[in-house]
N, CA, C, O and CB atoms as a CASP TS submission, in Angstrom:
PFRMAT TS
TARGET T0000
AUTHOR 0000-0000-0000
METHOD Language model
MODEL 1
PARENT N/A
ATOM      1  N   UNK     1     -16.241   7.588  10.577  1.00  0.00           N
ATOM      2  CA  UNK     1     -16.198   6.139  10.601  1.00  0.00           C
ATOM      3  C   UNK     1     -16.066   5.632   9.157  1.00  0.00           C
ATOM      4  O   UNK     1     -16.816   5.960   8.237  1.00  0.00           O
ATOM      5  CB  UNK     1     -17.471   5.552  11.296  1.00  0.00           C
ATOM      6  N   UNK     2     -15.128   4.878   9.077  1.00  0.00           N
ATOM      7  CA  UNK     2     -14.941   3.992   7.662  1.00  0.00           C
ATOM      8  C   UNK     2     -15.884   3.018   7.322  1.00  0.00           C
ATOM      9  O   UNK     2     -16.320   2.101   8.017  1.00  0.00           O
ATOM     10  CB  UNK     2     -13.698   3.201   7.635  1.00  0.00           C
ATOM     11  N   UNK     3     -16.127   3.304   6.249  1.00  0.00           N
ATOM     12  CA  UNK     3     -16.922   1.940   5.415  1.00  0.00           C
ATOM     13  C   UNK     3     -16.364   0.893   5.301  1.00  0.00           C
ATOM     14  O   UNK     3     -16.755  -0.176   5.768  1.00  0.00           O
ATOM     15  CB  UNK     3     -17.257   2.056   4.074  1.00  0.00           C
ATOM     16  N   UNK     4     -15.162   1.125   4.520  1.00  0.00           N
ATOM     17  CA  UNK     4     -14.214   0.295   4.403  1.00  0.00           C
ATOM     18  C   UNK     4     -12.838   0.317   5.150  1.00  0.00           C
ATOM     19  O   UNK     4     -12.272   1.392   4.951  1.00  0.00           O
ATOM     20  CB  UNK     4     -14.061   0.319   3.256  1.00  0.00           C
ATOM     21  N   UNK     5     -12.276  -0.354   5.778  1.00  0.00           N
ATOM     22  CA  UNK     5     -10.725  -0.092   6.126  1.00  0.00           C
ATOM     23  C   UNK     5      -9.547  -0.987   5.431  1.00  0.00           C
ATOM     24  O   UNK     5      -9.748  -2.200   5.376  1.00  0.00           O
ATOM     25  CB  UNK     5     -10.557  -0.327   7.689  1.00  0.00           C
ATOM     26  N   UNK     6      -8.382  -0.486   4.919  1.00  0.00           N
ATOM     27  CA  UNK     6      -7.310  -1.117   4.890  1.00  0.00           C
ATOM     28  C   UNK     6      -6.388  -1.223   6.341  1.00  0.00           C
ATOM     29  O   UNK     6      -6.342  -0.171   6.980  1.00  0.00           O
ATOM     30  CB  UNK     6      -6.664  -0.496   3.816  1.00  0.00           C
ATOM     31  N   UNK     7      -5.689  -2.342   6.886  1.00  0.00           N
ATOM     32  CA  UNK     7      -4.835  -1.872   7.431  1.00  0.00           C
ATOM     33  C   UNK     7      -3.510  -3.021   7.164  1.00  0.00           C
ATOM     34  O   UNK     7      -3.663  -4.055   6.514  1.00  0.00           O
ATOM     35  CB  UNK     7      -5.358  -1.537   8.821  1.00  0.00           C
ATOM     36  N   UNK     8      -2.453  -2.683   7.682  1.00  0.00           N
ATOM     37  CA  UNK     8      -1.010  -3.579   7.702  1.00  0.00           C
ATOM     38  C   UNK     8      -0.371  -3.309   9.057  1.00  0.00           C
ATOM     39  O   UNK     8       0.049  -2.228   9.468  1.00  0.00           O
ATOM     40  CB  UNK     8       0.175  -3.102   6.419  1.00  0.00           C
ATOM     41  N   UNK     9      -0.373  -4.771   9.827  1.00  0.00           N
ATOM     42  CA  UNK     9       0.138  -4.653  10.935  1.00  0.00           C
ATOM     43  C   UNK     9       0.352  -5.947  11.276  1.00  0.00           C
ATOM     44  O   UNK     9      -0.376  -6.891  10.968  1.00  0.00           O
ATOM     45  CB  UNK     9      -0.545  -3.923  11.779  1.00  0.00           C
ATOM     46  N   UNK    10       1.577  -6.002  12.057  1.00  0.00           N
ATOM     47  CA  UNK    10       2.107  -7.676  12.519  1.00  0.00           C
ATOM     48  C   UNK    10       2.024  -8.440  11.529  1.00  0.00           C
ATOM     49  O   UNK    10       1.580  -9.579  11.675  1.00  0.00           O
ATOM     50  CB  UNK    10       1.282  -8.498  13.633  1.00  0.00           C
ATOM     51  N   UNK    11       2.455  -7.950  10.256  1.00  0.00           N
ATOM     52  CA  UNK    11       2.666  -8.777   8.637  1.00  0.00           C
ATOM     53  C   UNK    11       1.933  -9.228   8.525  1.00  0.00           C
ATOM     54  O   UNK    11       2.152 -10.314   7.990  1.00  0.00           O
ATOM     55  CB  UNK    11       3.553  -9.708   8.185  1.00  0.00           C
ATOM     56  N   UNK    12       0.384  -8.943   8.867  1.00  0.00           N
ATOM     57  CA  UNK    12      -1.006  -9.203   8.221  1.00  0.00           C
ATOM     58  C   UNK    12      -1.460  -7.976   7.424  1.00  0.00           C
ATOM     59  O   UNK    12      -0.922  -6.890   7.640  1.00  0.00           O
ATOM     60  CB  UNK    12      -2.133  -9.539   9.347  1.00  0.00           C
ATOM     61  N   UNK    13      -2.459  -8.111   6.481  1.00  0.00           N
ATOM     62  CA  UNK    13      -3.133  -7.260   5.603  1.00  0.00           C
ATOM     63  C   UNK    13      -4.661  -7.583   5.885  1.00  0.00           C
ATOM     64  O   UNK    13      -5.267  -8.654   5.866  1.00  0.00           O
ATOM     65  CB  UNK    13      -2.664  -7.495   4.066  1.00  0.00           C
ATOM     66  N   UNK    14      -5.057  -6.345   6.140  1.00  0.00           N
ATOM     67  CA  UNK    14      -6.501  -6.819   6.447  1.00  0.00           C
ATOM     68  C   UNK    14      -7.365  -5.905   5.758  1.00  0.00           C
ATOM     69  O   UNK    14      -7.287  -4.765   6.215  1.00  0.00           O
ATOM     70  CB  UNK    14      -6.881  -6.847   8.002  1.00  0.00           C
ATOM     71  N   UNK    15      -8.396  -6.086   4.526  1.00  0.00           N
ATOM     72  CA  UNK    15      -9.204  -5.488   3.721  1.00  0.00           C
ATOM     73  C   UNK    15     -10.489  -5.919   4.021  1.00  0.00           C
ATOM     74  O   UNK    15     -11.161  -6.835   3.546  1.00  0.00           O
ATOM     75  CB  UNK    15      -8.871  -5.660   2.451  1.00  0.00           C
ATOM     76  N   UNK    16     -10.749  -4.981   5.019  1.00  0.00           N
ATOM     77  CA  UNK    16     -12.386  -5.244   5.546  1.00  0.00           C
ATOM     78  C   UNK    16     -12.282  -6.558   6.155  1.00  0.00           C
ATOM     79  O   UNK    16     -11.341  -6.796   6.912  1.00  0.00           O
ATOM     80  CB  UNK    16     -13.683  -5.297   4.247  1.00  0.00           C
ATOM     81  N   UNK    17     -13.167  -7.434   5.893  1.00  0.00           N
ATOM     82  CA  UNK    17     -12.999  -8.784   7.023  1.00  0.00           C
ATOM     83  C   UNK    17     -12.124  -9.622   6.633  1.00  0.00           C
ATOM     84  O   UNK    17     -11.895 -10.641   7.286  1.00  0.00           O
ATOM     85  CB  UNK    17     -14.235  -9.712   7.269  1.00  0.00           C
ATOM     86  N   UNK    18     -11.434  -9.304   5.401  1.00  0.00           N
ATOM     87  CA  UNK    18     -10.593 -10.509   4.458  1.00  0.00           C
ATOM     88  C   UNK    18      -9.337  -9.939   5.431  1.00  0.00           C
ATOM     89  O   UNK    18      -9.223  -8.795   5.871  1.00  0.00           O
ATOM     90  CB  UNK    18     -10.424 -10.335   2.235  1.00  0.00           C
ATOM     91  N   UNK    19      -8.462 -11.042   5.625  1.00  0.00           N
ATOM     92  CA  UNK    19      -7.400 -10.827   6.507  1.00  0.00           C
ATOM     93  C   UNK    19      -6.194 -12.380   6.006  1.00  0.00           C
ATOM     94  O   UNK    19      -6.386 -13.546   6.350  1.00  0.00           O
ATOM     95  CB  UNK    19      -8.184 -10.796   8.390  1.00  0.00           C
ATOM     96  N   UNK    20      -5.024 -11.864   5.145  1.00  0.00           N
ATOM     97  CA  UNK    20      -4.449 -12.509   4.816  1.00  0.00           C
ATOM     98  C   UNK    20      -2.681 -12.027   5.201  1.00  0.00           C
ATOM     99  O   UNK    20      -2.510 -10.856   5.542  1.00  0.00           O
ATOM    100  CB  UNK    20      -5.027 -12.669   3.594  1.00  0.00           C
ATOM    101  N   UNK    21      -1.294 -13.078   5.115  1.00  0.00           N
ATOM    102  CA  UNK    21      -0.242 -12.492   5.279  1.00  0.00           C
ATOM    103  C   UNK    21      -0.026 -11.618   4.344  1.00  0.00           C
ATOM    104  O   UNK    21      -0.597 -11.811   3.271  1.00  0.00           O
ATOM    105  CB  UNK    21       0.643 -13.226   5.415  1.00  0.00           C
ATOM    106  N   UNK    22       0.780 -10.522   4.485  1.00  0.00           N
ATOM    107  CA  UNK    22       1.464  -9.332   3.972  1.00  0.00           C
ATOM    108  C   UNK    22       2.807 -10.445   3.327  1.00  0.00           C
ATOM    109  O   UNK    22       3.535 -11.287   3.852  1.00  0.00           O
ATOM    110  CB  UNK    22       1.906  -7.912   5.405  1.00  0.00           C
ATOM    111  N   UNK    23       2.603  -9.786   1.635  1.00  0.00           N
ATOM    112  CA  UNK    23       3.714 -10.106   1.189  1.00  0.00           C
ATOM    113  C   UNK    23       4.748  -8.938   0.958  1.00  0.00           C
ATOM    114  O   UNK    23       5.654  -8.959   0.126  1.00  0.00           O
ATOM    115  CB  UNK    23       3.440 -10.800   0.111  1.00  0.00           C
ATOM    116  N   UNK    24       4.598  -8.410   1.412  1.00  0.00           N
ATOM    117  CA  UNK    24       5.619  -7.172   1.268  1.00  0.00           C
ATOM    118  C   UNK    24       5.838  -6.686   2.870  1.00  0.00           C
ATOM    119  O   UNK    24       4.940  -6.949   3.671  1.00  0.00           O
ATOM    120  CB  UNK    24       4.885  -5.761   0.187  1.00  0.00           C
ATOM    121  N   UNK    25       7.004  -5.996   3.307  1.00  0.00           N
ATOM    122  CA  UNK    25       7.248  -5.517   4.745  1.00  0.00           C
ATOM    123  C   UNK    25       6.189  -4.016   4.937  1.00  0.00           C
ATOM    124  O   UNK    25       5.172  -3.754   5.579  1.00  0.00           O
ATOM    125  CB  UNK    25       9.164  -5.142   4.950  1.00  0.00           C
ATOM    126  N   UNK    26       6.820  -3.495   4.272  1.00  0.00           N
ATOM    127  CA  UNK    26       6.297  -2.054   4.458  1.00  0.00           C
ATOM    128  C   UNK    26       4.405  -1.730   4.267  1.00  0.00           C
ATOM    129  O   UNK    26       3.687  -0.835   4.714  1.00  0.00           O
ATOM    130  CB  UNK    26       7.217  -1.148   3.178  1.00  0.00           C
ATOM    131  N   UNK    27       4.097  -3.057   3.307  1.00  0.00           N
ATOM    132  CA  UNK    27       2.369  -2.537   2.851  1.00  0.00           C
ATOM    133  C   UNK    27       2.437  -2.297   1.912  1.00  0.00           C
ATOM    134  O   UNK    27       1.307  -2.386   1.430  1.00  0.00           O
ATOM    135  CB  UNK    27       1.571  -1.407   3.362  1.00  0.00           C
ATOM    136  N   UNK    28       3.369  -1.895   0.953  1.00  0.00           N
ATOM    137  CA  UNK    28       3.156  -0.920  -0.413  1.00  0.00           C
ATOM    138  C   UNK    28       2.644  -2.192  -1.498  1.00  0.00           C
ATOM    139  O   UNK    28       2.825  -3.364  -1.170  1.00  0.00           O
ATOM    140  CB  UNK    28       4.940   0.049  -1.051  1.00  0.00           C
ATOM    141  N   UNK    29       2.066  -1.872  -2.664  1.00  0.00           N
ATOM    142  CA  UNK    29       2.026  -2.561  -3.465  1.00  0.00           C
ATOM    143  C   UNK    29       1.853  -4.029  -2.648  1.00  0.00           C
ATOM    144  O   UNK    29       2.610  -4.968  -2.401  1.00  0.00           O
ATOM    145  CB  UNK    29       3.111  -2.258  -4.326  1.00  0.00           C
ATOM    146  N   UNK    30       0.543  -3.735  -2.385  1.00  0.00           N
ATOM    147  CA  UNK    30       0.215  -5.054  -1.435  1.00  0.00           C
ATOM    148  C   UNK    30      -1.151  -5.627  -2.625  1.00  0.00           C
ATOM    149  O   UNK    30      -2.181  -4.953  -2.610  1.00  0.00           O
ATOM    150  CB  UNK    30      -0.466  -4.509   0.688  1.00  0.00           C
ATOM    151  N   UNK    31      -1.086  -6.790  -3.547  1.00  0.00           N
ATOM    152  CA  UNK    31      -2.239  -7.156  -4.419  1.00  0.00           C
ATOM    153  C   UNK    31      -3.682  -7.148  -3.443  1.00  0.00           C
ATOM    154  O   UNK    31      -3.766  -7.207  -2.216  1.00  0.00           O
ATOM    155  CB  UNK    31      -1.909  -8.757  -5.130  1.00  0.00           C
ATOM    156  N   UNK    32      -4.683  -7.062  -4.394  1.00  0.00           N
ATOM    157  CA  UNK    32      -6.280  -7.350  -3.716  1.00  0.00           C
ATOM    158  C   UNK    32      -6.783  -7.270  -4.726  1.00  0.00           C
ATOM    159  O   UNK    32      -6.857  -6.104  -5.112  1.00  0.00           O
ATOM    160  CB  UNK    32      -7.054  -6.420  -2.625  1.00  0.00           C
ATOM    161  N   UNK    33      -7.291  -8.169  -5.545  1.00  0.00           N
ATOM    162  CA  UNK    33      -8.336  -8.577  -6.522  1.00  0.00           C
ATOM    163  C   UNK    33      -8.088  -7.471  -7.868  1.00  0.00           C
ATOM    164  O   UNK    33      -9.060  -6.990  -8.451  1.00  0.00           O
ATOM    165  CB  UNK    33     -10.012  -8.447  -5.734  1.00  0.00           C
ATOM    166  N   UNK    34      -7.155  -7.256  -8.130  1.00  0.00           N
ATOM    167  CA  UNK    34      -6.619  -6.966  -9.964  1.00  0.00           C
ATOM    168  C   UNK    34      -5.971  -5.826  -9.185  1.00  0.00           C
ATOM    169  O   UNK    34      -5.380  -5.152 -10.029  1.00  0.00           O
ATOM    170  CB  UNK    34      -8.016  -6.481 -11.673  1.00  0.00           C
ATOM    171  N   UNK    35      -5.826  -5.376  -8.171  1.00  0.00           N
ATOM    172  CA  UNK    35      -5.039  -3.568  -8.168  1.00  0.00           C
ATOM    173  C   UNK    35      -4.438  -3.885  -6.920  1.00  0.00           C
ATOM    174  O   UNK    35      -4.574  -4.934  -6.290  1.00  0.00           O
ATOM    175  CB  UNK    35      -6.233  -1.798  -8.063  1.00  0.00           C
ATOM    176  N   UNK    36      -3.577  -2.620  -6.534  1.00  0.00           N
ATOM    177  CA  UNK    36      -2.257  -2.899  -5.478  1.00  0.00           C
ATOM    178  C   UNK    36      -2.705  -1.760  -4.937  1.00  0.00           C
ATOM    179  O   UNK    36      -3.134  -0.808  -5.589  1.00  0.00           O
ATOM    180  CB  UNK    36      -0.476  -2.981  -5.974  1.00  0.00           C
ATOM    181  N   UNK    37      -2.591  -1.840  -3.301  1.00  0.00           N
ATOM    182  CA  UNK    37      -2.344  -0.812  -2.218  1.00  0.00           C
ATOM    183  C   UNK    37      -1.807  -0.169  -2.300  1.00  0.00           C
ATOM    184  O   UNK    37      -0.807  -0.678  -2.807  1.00  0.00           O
ATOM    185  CB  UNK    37      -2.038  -0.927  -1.330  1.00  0.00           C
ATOM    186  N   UNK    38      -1.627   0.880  -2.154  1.00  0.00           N
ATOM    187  CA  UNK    38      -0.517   2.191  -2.061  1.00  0.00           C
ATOM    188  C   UNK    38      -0.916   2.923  -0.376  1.00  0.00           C
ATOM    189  O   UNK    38      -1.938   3.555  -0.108  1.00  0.00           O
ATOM    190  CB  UNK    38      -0.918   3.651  -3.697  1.00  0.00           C
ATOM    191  N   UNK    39      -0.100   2.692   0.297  1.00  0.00           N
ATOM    192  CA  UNK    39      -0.327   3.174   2.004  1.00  0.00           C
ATOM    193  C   UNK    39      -0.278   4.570   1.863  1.00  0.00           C
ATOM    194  O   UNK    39      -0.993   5.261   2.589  1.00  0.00           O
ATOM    195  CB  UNK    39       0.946   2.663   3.247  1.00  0.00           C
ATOM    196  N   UNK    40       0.581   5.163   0.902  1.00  0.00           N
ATOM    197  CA  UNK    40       1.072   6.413   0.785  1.00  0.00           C
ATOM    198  C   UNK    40      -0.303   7.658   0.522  1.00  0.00           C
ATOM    199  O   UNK    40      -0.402   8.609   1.298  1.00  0.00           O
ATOM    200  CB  UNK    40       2.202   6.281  -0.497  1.00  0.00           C
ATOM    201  N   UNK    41      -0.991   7.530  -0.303  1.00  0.00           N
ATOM    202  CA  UNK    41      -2.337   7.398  -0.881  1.00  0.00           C
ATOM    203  C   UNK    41      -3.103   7.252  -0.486  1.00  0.00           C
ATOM    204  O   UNK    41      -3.979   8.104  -0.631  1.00  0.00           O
ATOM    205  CB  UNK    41      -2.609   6.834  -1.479  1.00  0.00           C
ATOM    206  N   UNK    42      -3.416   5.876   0.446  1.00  0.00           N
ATOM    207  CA  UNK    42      -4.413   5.299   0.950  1.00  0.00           C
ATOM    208  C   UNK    42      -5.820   5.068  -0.298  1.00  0.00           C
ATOM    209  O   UNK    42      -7.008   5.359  -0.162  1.00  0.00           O
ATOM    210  CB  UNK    42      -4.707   6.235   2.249  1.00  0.00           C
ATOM    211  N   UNK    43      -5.095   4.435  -1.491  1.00  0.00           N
ATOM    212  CA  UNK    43      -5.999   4.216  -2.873  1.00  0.00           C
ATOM    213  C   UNK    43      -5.402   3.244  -3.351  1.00  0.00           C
ATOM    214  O   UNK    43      -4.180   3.103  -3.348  1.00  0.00           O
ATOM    215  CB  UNK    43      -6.112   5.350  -3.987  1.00  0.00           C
ATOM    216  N   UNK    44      -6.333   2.364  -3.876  1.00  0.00           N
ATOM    217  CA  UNK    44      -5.554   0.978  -4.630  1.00  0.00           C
ATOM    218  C   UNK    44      -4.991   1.556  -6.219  1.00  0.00           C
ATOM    219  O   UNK    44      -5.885   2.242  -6.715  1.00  0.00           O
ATOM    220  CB  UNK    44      -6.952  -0.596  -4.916  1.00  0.00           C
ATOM    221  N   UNK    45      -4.174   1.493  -6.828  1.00  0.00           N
ATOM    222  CA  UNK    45      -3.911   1.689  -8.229  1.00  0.00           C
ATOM    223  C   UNK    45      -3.768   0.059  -9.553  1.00  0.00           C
ATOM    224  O   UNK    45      -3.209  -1.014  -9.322  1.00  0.00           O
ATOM    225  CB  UNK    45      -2.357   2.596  -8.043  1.00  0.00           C
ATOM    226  N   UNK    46      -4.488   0.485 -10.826  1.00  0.00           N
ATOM    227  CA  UNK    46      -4.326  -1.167 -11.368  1.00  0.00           C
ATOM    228  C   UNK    46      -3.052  -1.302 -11.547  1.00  0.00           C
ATOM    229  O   UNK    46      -2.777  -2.444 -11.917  1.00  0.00           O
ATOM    230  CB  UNK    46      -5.052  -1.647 -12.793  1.00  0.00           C
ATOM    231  N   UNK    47      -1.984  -0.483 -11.420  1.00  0.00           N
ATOM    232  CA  UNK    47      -0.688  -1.062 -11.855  1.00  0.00           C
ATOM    233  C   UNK    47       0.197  -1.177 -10.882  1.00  0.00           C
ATOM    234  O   UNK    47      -0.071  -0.050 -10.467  1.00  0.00           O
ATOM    235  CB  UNK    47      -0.072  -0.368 -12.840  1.00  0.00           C
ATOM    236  N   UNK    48       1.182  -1.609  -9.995  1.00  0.00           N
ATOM    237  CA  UNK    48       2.316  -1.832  -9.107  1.00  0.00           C
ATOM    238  C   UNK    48       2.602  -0.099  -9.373  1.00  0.00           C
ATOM    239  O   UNK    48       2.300   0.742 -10.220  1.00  0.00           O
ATOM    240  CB  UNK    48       3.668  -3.219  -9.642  1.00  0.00           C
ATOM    241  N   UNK    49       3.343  -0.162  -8.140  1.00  0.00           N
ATOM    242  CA  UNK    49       4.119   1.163  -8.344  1.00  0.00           C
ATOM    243  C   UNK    49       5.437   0.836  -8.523  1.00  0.00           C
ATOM    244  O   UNK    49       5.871  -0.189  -7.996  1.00  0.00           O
ATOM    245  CB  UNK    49       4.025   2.169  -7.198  1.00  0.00           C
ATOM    246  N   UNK    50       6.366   1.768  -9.392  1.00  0.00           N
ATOM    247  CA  UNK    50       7.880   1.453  -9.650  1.00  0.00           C
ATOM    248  C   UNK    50       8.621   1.441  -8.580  1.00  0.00           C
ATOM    249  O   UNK    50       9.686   0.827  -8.635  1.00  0.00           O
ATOM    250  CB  UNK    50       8.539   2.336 -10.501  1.00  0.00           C
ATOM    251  N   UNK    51       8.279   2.037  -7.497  1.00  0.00           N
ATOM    252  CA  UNK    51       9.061   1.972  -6.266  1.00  0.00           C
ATOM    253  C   UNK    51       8.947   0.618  -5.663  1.00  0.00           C
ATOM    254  O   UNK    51       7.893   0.049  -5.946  1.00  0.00           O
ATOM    255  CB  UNK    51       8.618   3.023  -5.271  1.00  0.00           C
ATOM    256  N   UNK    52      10.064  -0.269  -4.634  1.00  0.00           N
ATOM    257  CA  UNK    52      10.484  -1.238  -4.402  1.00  0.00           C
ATOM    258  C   UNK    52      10.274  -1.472  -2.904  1.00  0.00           C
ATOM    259  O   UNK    52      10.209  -2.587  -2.387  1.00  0.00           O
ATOM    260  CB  UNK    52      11.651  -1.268  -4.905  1.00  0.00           C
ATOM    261  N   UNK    53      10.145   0.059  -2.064  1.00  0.00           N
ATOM    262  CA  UNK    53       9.717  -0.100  -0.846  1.00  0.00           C
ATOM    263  C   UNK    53       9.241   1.322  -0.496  1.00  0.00           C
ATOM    264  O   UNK    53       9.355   2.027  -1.499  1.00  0.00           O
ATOM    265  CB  UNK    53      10.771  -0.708   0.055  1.00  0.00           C
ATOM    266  N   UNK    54       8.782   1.960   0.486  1.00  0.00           N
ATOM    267  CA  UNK    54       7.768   3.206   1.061  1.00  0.00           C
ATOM    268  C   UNK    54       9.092   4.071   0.886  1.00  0.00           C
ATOM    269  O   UNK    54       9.071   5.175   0.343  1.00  0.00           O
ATOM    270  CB  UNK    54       6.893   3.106   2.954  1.00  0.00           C
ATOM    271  N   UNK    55      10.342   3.430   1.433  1.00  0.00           N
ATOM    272  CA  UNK    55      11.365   4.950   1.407  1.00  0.00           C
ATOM    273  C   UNK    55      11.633   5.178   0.328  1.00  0.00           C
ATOM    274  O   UNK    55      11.553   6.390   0.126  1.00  0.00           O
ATOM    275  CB  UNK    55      12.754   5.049   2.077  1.00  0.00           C
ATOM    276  N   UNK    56      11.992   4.507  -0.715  1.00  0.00           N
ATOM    277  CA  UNK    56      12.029   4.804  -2.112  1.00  0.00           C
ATOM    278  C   UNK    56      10.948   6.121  -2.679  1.00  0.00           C
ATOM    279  O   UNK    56      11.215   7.162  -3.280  1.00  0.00           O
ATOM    280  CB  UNK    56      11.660   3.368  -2.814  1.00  0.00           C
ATOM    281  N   UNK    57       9.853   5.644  -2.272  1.00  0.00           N
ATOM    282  CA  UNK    57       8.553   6.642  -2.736  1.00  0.00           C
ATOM    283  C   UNK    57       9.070   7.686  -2.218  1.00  0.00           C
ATOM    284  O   UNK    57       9.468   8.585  -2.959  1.00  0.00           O
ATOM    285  CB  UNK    57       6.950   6.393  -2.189  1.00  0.00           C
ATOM    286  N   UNK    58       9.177   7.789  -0.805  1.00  0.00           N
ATOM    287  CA  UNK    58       9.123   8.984   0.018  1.00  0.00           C
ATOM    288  C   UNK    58      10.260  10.003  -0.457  1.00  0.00           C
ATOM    289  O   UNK    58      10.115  11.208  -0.660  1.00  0.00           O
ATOM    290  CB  UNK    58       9.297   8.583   1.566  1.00  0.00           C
ATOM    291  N   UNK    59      11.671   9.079  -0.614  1.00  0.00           N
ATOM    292  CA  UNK    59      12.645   9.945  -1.111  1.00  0.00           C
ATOM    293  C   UNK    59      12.237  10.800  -2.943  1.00  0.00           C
ATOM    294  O   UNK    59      12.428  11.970  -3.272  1.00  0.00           O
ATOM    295  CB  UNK    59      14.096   8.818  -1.093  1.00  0.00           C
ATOM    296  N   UNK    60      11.871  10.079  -3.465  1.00  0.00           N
ATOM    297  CA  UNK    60      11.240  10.863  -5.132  1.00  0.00           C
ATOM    298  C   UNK    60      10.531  11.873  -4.298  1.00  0.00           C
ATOM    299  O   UNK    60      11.152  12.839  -3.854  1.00  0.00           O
ATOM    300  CB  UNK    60       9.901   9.767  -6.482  1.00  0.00           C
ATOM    301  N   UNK    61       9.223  11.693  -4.055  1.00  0.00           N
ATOM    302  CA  UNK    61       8.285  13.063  -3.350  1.00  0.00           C
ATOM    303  C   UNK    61       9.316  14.145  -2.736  1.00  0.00           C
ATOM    304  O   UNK    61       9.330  15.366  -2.887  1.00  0.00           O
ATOM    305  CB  UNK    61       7.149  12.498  -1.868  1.00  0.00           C
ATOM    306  N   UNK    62      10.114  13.364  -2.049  1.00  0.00           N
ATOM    307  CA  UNK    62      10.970  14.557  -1.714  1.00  0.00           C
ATOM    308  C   UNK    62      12.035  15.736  -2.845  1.00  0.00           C
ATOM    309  O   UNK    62      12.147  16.961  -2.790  1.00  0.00           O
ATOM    310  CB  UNK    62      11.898  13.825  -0.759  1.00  0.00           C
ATOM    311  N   UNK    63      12.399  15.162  -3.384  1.00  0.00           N
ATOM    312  CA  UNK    63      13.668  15.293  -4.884  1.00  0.00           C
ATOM    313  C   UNK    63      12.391  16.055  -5.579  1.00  0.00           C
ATOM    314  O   UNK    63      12.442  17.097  -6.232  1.00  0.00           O
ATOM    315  CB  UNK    63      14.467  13.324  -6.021  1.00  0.00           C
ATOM    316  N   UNK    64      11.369  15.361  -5.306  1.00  0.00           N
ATOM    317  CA  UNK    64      10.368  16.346  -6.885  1.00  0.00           C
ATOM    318  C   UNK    64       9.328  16.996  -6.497  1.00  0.00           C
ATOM    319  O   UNK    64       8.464  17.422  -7.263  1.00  0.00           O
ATOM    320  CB  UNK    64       9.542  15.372  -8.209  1.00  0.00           C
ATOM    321  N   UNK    65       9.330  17.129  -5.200  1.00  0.00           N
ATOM    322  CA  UNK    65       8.468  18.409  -4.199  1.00  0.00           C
ATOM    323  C   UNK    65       7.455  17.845  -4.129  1.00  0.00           C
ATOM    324  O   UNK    65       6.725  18.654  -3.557  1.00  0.00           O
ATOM    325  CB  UNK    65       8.145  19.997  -4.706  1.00  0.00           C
ATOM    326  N   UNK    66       6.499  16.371  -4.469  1.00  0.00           N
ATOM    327  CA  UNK    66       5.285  15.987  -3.891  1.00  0.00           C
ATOM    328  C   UNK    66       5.263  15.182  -5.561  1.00  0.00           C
ATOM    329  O   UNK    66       5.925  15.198  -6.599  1.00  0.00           O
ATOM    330  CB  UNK    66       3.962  17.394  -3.226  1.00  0.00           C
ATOM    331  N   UNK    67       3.940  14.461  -4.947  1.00  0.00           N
ATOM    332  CA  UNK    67       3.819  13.520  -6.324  1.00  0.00           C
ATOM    333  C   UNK    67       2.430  13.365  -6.001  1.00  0.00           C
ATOM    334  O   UNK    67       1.699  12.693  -6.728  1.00  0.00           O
ATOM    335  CB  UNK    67       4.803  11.933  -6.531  1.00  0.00           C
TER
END
């Protein structure tokens, strides 16, 4: 059982009881109080990721055997 949950669904973002629209389609690099979501991960990071959407990510991991 989670303490905490992230989830993204029906272009909502929901971080524990806070539940706001999704500005992004996919979830990625979704803001929450100074750091960005990473779905991929399932870990917030303080900086955006360079990727632009989830297939972007997915295709690098692929090309460079995991990240």
């Amino acid at each position: 059982m989670a303490v905490w949950n992230v989830n993204h669904s029906d272009g909502k973002m929901r971080f524990g009881l806070y539940t706001r629209k999704a500005t992004t389609p996919s979830g990625c690099n979704e803001p929450f109080k100074n750091a960005y979501w990473c779905p991929k991960r399932k870990w917030f990071s303080k900086e955006p990721c360079p990727f632009s959407n989830r297939f972007e990510c997915m295709s690098f991991a692929r090309l460079c055997g995991g990240v």
